[in-house]
C-alpha positions, 0 to 999 in steps of 0.5 A, spaced: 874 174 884 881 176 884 885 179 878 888 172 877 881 167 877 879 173 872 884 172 867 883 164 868 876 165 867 877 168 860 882 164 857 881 161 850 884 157 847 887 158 840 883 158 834 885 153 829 889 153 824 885 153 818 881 157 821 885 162 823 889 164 816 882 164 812 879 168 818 885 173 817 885 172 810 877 174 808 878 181 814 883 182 809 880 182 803 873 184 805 876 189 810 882 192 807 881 191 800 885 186 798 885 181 793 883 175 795 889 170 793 893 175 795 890 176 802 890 168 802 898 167 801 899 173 807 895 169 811 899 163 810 906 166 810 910 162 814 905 159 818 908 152 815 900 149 817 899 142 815 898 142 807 890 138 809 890 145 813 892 149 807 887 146 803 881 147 808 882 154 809 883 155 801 876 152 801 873 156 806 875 163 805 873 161 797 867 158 798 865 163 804 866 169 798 862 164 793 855 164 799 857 170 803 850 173 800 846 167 802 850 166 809 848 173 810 841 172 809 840 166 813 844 168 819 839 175 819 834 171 819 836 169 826 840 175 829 835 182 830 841 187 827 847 182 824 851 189 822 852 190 830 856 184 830 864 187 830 866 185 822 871 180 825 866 177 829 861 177 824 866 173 819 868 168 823 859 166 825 858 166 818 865 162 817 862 157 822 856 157 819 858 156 811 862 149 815 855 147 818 851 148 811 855 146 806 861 142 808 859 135 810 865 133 812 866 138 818 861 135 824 857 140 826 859 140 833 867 142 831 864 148 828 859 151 833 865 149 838 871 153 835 867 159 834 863 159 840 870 158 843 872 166 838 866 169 840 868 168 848 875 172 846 871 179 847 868 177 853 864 184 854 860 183 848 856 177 850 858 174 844 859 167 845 851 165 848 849 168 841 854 164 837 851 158 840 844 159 840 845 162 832 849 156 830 845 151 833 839 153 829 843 154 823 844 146 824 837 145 824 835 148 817 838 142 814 837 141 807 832 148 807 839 152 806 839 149 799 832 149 797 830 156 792 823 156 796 827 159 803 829 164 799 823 166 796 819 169 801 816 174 801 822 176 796 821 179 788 824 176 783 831 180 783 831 180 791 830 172 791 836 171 784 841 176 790 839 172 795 839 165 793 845 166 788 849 170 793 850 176 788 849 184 789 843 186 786 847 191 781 849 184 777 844 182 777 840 188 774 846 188 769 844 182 767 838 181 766 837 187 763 844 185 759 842 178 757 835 177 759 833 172 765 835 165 762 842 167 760 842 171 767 841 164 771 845 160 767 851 166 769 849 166 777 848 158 777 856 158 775 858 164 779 855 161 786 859 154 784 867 152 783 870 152 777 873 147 773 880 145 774 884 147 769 892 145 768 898 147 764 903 142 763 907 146 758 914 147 760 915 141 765 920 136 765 915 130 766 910 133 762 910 127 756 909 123 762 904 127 766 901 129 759 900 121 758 896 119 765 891 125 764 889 125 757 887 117 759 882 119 765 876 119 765 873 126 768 877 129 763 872 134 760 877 138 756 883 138 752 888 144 748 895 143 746 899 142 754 893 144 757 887 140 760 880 142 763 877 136 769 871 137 774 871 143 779 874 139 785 878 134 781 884 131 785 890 132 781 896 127 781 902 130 785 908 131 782 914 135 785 915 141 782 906 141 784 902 141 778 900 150 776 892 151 775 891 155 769 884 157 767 883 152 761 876 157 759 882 163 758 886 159 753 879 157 750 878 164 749 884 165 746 884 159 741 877 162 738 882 168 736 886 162 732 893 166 735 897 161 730 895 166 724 897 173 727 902 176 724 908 177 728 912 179 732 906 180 737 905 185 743 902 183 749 900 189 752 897 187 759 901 181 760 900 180 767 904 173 769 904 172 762 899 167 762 897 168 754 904 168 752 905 162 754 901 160 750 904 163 744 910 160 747 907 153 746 904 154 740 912 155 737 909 163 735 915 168 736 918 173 737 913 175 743 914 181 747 910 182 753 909 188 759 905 190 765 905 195 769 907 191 775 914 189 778 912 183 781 908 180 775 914 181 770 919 178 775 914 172 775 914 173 767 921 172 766 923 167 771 917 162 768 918 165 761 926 167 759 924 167 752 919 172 752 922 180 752 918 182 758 919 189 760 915 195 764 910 199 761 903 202 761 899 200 754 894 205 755 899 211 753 905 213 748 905 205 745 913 203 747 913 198 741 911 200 733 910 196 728 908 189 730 903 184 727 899 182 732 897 187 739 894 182 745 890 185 749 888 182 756 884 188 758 883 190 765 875 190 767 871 188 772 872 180 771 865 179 772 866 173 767 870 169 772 867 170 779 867 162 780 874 162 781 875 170 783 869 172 788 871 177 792 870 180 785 863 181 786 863 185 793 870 188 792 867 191 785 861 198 785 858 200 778 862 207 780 868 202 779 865 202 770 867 208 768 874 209 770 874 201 766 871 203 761 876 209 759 881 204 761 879 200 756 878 205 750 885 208 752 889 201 751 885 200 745 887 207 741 895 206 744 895 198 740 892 202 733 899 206 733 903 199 736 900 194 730 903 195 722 898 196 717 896 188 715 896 187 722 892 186 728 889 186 734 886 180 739 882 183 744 881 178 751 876 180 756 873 176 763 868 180 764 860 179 762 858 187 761 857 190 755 859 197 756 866 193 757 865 189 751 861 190 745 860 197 745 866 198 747 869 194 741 863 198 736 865 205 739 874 203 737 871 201 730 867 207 730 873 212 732 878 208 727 876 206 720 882 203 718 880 198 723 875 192 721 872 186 726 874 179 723 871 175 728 868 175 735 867 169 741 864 169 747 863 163 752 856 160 751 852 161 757 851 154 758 860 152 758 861 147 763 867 151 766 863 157 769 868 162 767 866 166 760 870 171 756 869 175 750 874 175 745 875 179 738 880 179 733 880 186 729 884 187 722 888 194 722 889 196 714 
């Protein structure tokens, strides 16, 4: 065969689009680190895809992080050393595989077709045969893929939990040690599946209009001032600017802390994009002041929110505020609250990542006490489900801290509808 013949031989063709952005993405994410949002936008940068391409390679790359354990599991069920398998390649079978097992809409031979025609871009590899006998009998396992008894053979009872709920054995151990096995369920159940829908409407123009037509539907599980909690998978009225999703379990932690009696001004120390201090801005409370550490999340911050005064600063040393009434804290920590809606989370995260946090959090919480007047308080928020980064790292600040008194606690009941939990806590500084 001649060099031309050859190279017409081994032509393929493109990826489809979809595929191709949520392939780049998870390499991205699982490869260099990346966040999972944040690799999905690279991804689809200028690529101006169909808005039904955008929407399948969101649900792809989501769900595939949600299942990856379990995809893994049933994929090494039928490849000898699945761990051979170059990482992009492997991605890519079990993309294909997450399609044919859990979204009904994709026909099985469309799934099977654009990952075998992937697998022949490495021609020396081999690959293309073992795709299409591997997904061939991944399609013949039917409803088997949902069923708890797949999982359980010759597993214990830790490994069966890791491998039907798709989550790393070290969370898992964290939480039944933590929280005990019904707890942990409930928690692993909830990190395996979508999360709720939650919007905001606070600041539009339309928002009385949009406000009217969504309090009246009947999926609406939930409603708090502009904004609202529906279904996971819920479709949303379109509306130009489109409706911005915000987690209505966040803001639910923070109405458990009544921000409508703190005493002002108030902080918010870790304010990220600012989504607490809209809130706070809703709520008519002022005047607000907001800081992070990253450029890019205050320029969104002060784009969305022109009222807050919004500045650079680290909380975790030397506070750049004295005298307020109220410091919010968001803390960073391991956001092992809120897999559901961030699952690369739970492969990106490693037990020596805890530590670092957790003295993190102690340093945060020692710079508020100098921020806050006597009289005031600090409002405490995590998203994470770890004691060490939530109940003893409250009982160790009070411990350092006399003059400080915890006046309330919250966390998200394990049996919430939204599978997002938070832990939340309000303490008074004399």
């Amino acid at each position: 065969m001649t060099r031309a013949k050859q190279a017409t031989a081994t032509k393929t063709r493109p990826l489809p689009p979809a595929r191709a952005a949520a392939l780049e993405a998870l390499h991205r994410c699982l490869v260099q680190d990346r966040d999972a949002q944040g690799a999905l936008d690279t991804a689809l940068k200028g690529k101006k895809l169909d808005p039904r391409d955008v929407g399948l390679a969101t649900e792809l790359v989501y769900g595939y992080l949600r299942l990856k354990g379990r995809i893994e599991f049933i994929l090494s069920g039928f490849v000898k050393d699945l761990g051979r398998i170059p990482e992009k390649f492997r991605l890519a079978l079990g993309v294909a595989a997450y399609e044919i097992l859990f979204l009904d809409r994709v026909p099985v031979y469309a799934s099977v077709d654009w990952a075998v025609e992937f697998a022949k871009t490495k021609p020396a590899a081999r690959l293309s045969g073992l795709f299409n006998a591997v997904l061939r009998r991944v399609s013949e396992l039917g409803d088997a893929a949902r069923d708890q008894d797949y999982y359980a053979k010759g597993a214990g009872r830790i490994e069966f939990l890791t491998r039907y709920y798709s989550c790393p054995e070290w969370i898992v151990q964290l939480w039944l040690d933590a929280y005990g096995e019904e707890r942990t369920v409930a928690y692993l159940a909830a990190q395996a599946s979508e999360p709720a829908v939650g919007i905001s409407l606070w600041g539009r123009d339309d928002a009385d209009q949009l406000f009217s037509d969504l309090a009246g539907r009947e999926d609406l599980m939930d409603i708090e001032g502009y904004s609202f909690a529906f279904p996971p998978g819920a479709s949303l009225p379109k509306a130009d600017p489109p409706l911005e999703r915000r987690s209505f379990a966040s803001r639910q932690a923070m109405e458990m802390l009544t921000p409508e009696d703190w005493p002002t001004p108030v902080w918010d120390a870790c304010s990220g994009r600012g989504g607490k201090s809209r809130v706070l801005m809703e709520k008519g409370i002022s005047p607000v002041y907001a800081s992070d550490v990253h450029m890019g999340r205050l320029r969104a911050l002060r784009r969305d929110l022109p009222q807050v005064g919004a500045f650079r600063a680290r909380a975790d040393s030397g506070a750049p505020l004295t005298d307020m009434g109220t410091v919010l804290l968001d803390l960073p920590c391991s956001g092992l609250g809120v897999l559901s809606r961030r699952p690369d989370a739970k492969w990106r995260r490693t037990p020596a990542d805890l530590p670092a946090l957790t003295q993190l959090q102690a340093d945060i919480l020692d710079t508020a006490v100098d921020a806050v007047r006597p009289g005031g308080r600090i409002a405490v928020i995590t998203c994470t489900l770890n004691p060490a980064e939530n109940e003893e790292q409250i009982e160790a600040f009070l411990s350092r801290h006399p003059n400080a008194k915890e006046a309330r606690r919250w966390t998200t009941p394990a049996n919430a509808r939204l599978g997002e939990f938070f832990f939340a806590t309000l303490i008074d500084v004399k």
